[in-house]
Structure formats: C-alpha cells, structure tokens
C-alpha positions, 0 to 999 in steps of 0.5 A: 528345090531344084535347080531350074527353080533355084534359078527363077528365083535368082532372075526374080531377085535379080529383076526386083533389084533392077526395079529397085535401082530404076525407082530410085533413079525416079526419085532422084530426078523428081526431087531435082525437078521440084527443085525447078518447079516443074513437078509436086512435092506430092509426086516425089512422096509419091515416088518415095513411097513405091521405092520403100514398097519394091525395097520390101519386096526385094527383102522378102524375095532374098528371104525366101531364097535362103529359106528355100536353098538355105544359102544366100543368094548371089544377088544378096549383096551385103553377103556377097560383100562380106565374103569380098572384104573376108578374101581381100583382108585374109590375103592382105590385099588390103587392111585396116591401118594401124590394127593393133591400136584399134585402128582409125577410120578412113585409113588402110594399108596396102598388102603385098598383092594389093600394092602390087595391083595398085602399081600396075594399075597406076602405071598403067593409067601413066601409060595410057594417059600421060605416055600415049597422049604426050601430056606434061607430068609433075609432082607437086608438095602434098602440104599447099600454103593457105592462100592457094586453097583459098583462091581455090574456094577450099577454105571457104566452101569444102565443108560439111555440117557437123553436130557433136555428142555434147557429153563423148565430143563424138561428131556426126554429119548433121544431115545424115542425122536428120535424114535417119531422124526423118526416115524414122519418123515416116516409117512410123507416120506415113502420112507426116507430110511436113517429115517428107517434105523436109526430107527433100530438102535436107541437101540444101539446108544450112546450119541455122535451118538444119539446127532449127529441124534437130531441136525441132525432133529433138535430135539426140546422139545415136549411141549414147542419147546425149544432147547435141551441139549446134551444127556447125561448118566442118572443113574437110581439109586437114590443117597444119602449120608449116615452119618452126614458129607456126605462124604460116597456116597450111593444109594436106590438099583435098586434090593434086589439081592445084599444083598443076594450076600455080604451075601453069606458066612454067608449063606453059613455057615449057611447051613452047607457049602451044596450047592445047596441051596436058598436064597430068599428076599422080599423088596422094590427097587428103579429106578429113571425112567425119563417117568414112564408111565403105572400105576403099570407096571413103577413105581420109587418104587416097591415091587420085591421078588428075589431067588438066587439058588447057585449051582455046576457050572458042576451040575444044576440038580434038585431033584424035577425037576420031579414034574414040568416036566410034566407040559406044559406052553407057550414057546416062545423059541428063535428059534420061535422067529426068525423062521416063525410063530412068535407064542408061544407053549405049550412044556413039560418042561421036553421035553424042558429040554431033547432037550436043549431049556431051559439050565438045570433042575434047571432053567426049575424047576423055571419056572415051579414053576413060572407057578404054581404061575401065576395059583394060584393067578388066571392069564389066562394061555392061556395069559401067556407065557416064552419068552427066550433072543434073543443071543443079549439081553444076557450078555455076562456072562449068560448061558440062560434067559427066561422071565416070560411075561402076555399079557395085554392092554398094550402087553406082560408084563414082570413080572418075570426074570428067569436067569442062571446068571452063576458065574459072581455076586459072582465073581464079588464081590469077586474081588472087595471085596477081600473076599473069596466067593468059596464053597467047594466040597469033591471029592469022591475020593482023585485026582492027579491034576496039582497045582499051588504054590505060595511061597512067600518069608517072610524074603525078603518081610519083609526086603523090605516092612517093614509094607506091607509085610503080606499083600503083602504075602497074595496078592501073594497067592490070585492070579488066577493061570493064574494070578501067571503063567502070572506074573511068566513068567514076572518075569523070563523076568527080569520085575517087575510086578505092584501089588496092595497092600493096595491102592497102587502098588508095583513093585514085584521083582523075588527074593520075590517069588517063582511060580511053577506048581506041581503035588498034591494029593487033596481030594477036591477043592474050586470053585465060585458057579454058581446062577440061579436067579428068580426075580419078580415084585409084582406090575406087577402082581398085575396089570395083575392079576387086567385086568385077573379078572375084567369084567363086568355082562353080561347084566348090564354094571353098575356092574362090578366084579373082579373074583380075586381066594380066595387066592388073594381076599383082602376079603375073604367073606361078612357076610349081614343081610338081612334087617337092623334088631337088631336081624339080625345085632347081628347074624352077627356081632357073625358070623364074630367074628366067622371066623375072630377066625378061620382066615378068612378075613371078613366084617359085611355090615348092611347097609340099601342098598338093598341085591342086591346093598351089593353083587354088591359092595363086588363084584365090589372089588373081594370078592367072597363069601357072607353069608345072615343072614335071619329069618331061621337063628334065628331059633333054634340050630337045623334048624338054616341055612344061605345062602352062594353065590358064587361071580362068579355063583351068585348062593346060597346054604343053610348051616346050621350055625352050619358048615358055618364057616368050610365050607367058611374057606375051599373054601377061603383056596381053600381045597373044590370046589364051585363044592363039595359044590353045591353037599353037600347043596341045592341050593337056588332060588336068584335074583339079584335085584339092 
C-alpha cells in the first residue's frame, strides 16, 4: 500500500470518528430534550440508531487499515491506549497499588517520574492560582465528622444504586447493568420500543423502578448468572468512626470544599472582614466507587486542588477580568449543545461574558485562567474545550456551571468544575450549625429600609423556661424575617408555634415575644456571601497531559517519546558523558552539582550504553534537554564548551560550559526559547544511533 493511501485512510478513520463523536453529542441533547417535552422519543431512537451505524463504519474503516498496513492505526485508540499505559507502567509513572496482593481497584502509586510530574504540576497550580491571585490556602483533616457532611447533603444524597451477586456478594452498579441488559436486547430486536424507551430513562430511575426493570429482563450477575439482590443506595463515602469507644461516626471526604466552607469566618476575619476574596486547598479525597475503571480517570483516591471565591451576591465582577478577556478557548455552550451542529467554538471570553453565555466576570475570569493552566502544563488546545450544564444536569441552587473536559481515547474527559454555586453552601452550613457565616457590607450612604424586630420578652421567658430561656431569646432573635413574620401571624391566631430549642421543641406563646415591621435608618447590612468555585482533578490531568505528549519517533516505532513542557518535565535535563571515562564521568558529575545549586532537576546517566540508547530512554520518560560532555569540554576555561540537545527537535547546539547552567535553567524555567537558542549557538551535526 503506499504511503499516500495509507494516509487516506488515516483521514478517513479520522473524519469517521468526528461523525461518530458529533452523533453522539446529538443524542445527548435529544434525550435532555424529550426530558422537556420539546422533542419525540421517536427522534432520539432515531439518533441512537445512526450512531450504532457510524460506530460500525468506524469499526470497519480500522479494520481494513490493519488489513491493509498490517499495523493498527493511530487513530485506533484502544491500541493507541495500551501502548500508553505499557510506557507509563514500565517506566512507573504509575502503577497498580498494592500489586503483589493482586491489587485493589480504584488505587495506584506514583513511581519516581510520575511523583515528580505530579509535584510540578501541583505546584504549579499553587503558582498560578493561590500565589499570582493572592488567595487564602489551608489544609484541613481528610477524616470530616458526620454532621458536616450531612449539611453538606453528602450523606443523603452522594449514592449510586447498587445490586449484589446474591451467591459471590460481588457489587454492580445497577444502572450500568440494566443499560448492558437493554443495549442487548435492541441489538437483537431493533425494533423493541419499550427497551429503547427505557434505556432513555435509566439515569432518572430510582431503586423501586430500577428493580422492577431488572426482575422485568430477569437481570442476573454478569460473571457468574446468579441471582441478584435488590437495588439499593450506596454511599460513595468511605465511613469510619472516629475516637476510641466508636460512637462518633465520621467519613474520608468526598472533596477538600468543605473545610474551606466550616472555615469561612476564621478567614473571613483573617481578611479583614474584605470580600471578595479565595481560599484555595490542595488535599486528597476519597470516593468508595463500586467499578473504578480507566486507570487515573476513576480512582478511590485522588489529589483535587479546589478555590472557593466569596463574593457579593449582587456583584460578580472582577478586577482583572480584562486580562483574560481577550483570550478565546473552545465554548461548548448549552445553546451548541441542543442546536444543530452539535460543535464547540472558539468565543472571546469577554464576548461570551457581554452576551450572557457565560453568567458573569468572575467565573468567565477562572475559566480563562484555567485555560492558561491547560496550556502551561503542555495540553493540546485544539482538544480542550468548556462544555456548559445542560438546565437538567444543574442543582437547583446554581447560578451556572461549565466544565473543564480534554478529549482523550476515552472521549471527553472532565478534569475540572467551574461553578457559580451561589449562596447555597454557606447557607447551608449555617443553618445546620447555628453559626453566623454572613459578611458584612458598609453602605455608601446610610438607608431607610423597612426592618423586622424581633423582641423577646426576658422576664416571662425566664419565668416559664427557667434554664432554656437565654437560648430561646437568642433563638428568637436568629430567625429569617419570613420566618419571624410567619410565626408572628400564628401567633396573632392564637396558635403556638413549635421552636427548636436545645434539641428540643417549645411551644412559643404570644406573650413571650414581641414581632413587628418598622422602618430603620442602617449604614449597612449583613448578607450570605455567594461562591463561585473552580475544582480540579490532578490525576485527570496528569492522564490527559501523558496521552497529549506521548508519541512515537517517526521512523522507529521502538522509540517512543513524551514532549512533556519543562515545566511539567519530572526531569529537567540529563548531564552524559560521552563515553564511560573517569575524566568525562567527574565533569559531569561537577555539572549536575552545578544545576542542582541553581535549582534544576538533573540526572548524571555514565552508563556504558551508547549516546543513542541514553537520549532514547531520557526521552522515552519526558526529559527534554540533554547535555553531552566530550573531549572539547576538558579543554581549558576558555574553549571549554558542551553540547546541549533538544528532546523534541533532536537537534544540538554548542554552549560553552562556563554559560550551560544558565542557559538549561532559562529554558526549564521557560524564560528563553529553543528559538533564541538556536540563534545564540552554532548548531551541532548529531545522529541519533541506537
């Protein structure tokens, strides 16, 4: 086959899959517009149908490829995804947890290249968020005491439904069963209707409907064909009891948010009662998933870096909003998602803001940074994009919600949330805590407002509550003013109105307190402030950044290379002698004291493998710079020189060794080009001989 139609085909493979990808975002629209009423079922059977057909045209294009070529093709990704995770684990970027037991799903440890990426990229998210924008940063337990999370609606409502092998006790999300079980059954009846309706559905189904559908196709365990149990809620949430006697229950959070929420007052106060401000929190979380799958995309445990920006409910603009304004990153916009197209497009963030596709400066401004970030650590931007909520996928509370996603072999992934979460978390809180957690804002000019007093009367409360009555005064004067005016009107009834009072409830009498509407004369007021928060997954874009720079040298399929940017590089450069000399060996061994004094990761590789066979395995774990000592180095002070490679050209330059270190510290800092440099020192002739 020759090379021109070897590359037909590879377009071919590749504009299938666009078709594939674009169909697929049809039917995801359509299925949240039948939610709505606004579309047939029959239109999104219809969708599903041509989606199945470009999926087997896509199958059949990638066959005929490795027919043909007798290799896969590089848009085949599951090969493509499998000679990733072979590099990553061979050279223990990462691996499984805990390997000579067998294992656990869900849980990897980091290897030396892997941790040292992961640092520089955490680091540098500290950089760029908590340094540049002077945010607030704490560290807070992992182990959260029940009732935060359950103010926070964790332990009601973070669940999946789960069914188990009633014969093993193996566990299986319940959804994903019954979506196998449907997608079985229309492959062999495309036209069972009442399958592909349900298939729409299975999202939204509860336990009861969800076990009526299973006993319906008499679901069984998909390893062993045993009966199943029931569906039932499974929390997400590793449980654990905390102290020696085990009678307080706790959990390993689901996210870091949380502690900066209980906290909010300390920093509020910390900050001198301003607002807006951030706070940021880099820690581990914990999700007990029931089919971790995907290597670092669905873990147990993972890294997440999380801000929560605190602002003027009435005022979410920012100050530097006009430095990210003019920057133009892939929008996925809800009206994209359900219009025709079904396509991202590039849209001025200040043209998005001005229009009121994205809800206000402050969140276009983070997702404008987080761009920045993606760039930085050396994602593709053509493959990054901002997918806004679809209405149905909101809470209820949310003001607007994009997410951060990178296309990878496995689709779009969603590494980062960027939320308008409005006031709902420290309202929350509050209520369930019985603490203050309002800011307060100094009018410009003092205001005449309509108040609500609420006057408790201290004698008679005393009188009839004896110890309670302090805590029912305070109780009283803690209510909402809908709650005061509400109780007020019941008690003008002549009812008494139930009120929570140190666990318990007391019935209110009319005489105890005194409830009425006046006008006042304040110079400010207090409020709940609103939060607009960024989260991200560490892990998630560690996995994209690893499939963005990894490829293979063209002509040697057995060389392959990651084009990590230095400032992600878990190794900055490597310093070779160029043969196994002593004197060659002691240079650069003074070499790498040299840059590791001035900050520069570096590793001294005086192993008797060839030059050729040193650059391929640096390059094959991201190091992007080399530095060669030769027998021009051990000349005197004056001519004494170096070569220094670059990873992804191949191509050398000769430095003198009085500058080397300045110059490698320069490009790994990312302060000078590869460009400058070629302009500065003679390029050298190489080869690049294994």
């Amino acid at each position: 086959m020759t090379a021109v139609s070897v590359k037909d085909l590879e377009a071919a493979i590749s504009s299938q899959q666009e078709l594939v990808e674009r169909q697929g975002d049809v039917v995801r629209s359509l299925k949240a517009e039948v939610k709505e009423g606004k579309v047939l079922k029959h239109e999104v059977d219809a969708a599903i149908e041509k989606l199945k057909v470009l999926k087997i045209e896509l199958d059949g294009k990638l066959k005929e490829f490795q027919a043909a070529t007798g290799k896969f093709s590089s848009s085949d990704k599951e090969s493509f995804r499998a000679a990733l995770v072979n590099v990553l684990e061979r050279k223990m970027f990462y691996v499984p947890a805990f390997k000579i037991y067998g294992g656990v799903a869900g849980f990897f440890d980091y290897g030396p290249p892997g941790c040292a990426i992961k640092q520089n990229v955490t680091q540098f998210w500290r950089h760029h968020f908590v340094l540049e924008e002077n945010m607030l940063e704490i560290e807070c337990p992992a182990v959260t005491p029940e009732p935060v999370l359950r103010a926070s609606g964790h332990v009601d409502r973070f669940t999946d439904f789960m069914v188990t092998d009633v014969e093993t006790g193996d566990c299986h999300r319940a959804d994903h069963l019954l979506e196998n079980i449907l997608e079985a059954v229309i492959d062999a009846d495309p036209a069972d209707a009442a399958a592909k309706d349900m298939l729409v559905r299975v999202g939204e189904m509860g336990s009861e409907e969800l076990d009526a559908a299973l006993k319906l196709y008499d679901a069984k365990a998909p390893e062993t064909g045993n009966a199943i149990s029931s569906a039932y809620p499974f929390n997400l949430m590793f449980k654990t009891s905390i102290g020696p006697r085990g009678d307080m229950v706790g959990y390993l959070r689901p996210e870091t948010a949380q502690g900066i929420f209980v906290n909010f007052k300390e920093l509020y106060n910390y900050n001198s009662h301003k607002l807006p401000f951030a706070a940021a929190q880099i820690g581990n979380s914990y999700r007990n998933e029931i089919n971790p799958r995907a290597g670092l995309l669905r873990v147990r445990e993972f890294t997440q870096a999380e801000i929560e920006h605190f602002v003027h409910p009435d005022d979410k603009r920012h100050p530097k909003f006009k430095y990210v304004g003019e920057l133009d990153p892939f929008l996925y916009s809800r009206d994209l998602q359900l219009g025709t197209e079904k396509k991202s497009q590039r849209m001025l963030l200040r043209r998005a803001v001005d229009e009121g596709v994205i809800a206000n400066e402050t969140l276009a401004y983070f997702i404008g940074r987080t761009y920045e970030f993606c760039l930085k650590i050396g994602l593709n931007p053509d493959r990054v994009r901002f997918r806004q909520h679809l209405q149905h996928e909101m809470a209820h509370y949310a003001e607007d919600c994009w997410d951060c996603e990178v296309e990878t072999s496995y689709g779009w992934v969603e590494c980062a949330g960027l939320a308008d979460r409005s006031a709902y978390d420290l309202s929350a809180h509050e209520a369930a805590s019985k603490q203050d957690l309002a800011a307060y804002e100094v009018f410009p000019e003092p205001r005449m407002v309509e108040v609500v007093e609420i006057v408790p009367d201290k004698k008679m409360l005393g009188k009839e509550l004896k110890r309670d009555a302090q805590p029912a005064a305070d109780a009283l004067c803690a209510m909402s003013d809908c709650d005061a005016m509400e109780m007020n009107t019941k008690l003008d009834n002549g009812e008494e109105v139930p009120l929570e009072i140190n666990g318990k409830m007391i019935a209110i009498k009319r005489e105890w307190v005194q409830i009425t509407k006046k006008m006042k004369k304040i110079s400010g007021r207090h409020y709940t402030p609103g939060v607009i928060e960024p989260s991200f997954g560490i892990g998630r874009f560690l996995y994209c950044m690893f499939e963005h720079c990894y490829y293979v040298r063209e002509g040697d399929e057995q060389r392959t290379v990651f084009k990590f940017t230095p400032l992600a590089a878990p190794i900055k450069t490597t310093v070779l002698p160029l043969m196994s000399k002593p004197e060659l060996t002691a240079v650069a061994e003074e070499i790498g004291r040299d840059l590791r004094f001035a900050g520069v990761s570096n590793t001294v590789d005086s192993s008797a493998a060839s030059v050729g066979k040193r650059y391929a395995r640096n390059d094959e774990i991201g190091v992007p710079m080399a530095i060669t000592i030769d027998y021009e180095t051990l000349e005197d002070a004056v001519t004494s020189s170096v070569t220094l490679r670059d990873r992804d050209t191949t191509a050398q330059v000769r430095v003198p060794r009085a500058e080397i270190v300045a110059v490698v510290k320069n490009l790994a800092e990312m302060k000078t080009t590869w460009e400058e440099v070629y302009a500065q020192y003679p390029v050298q002739e190489s080869t690049e001989a294994v």
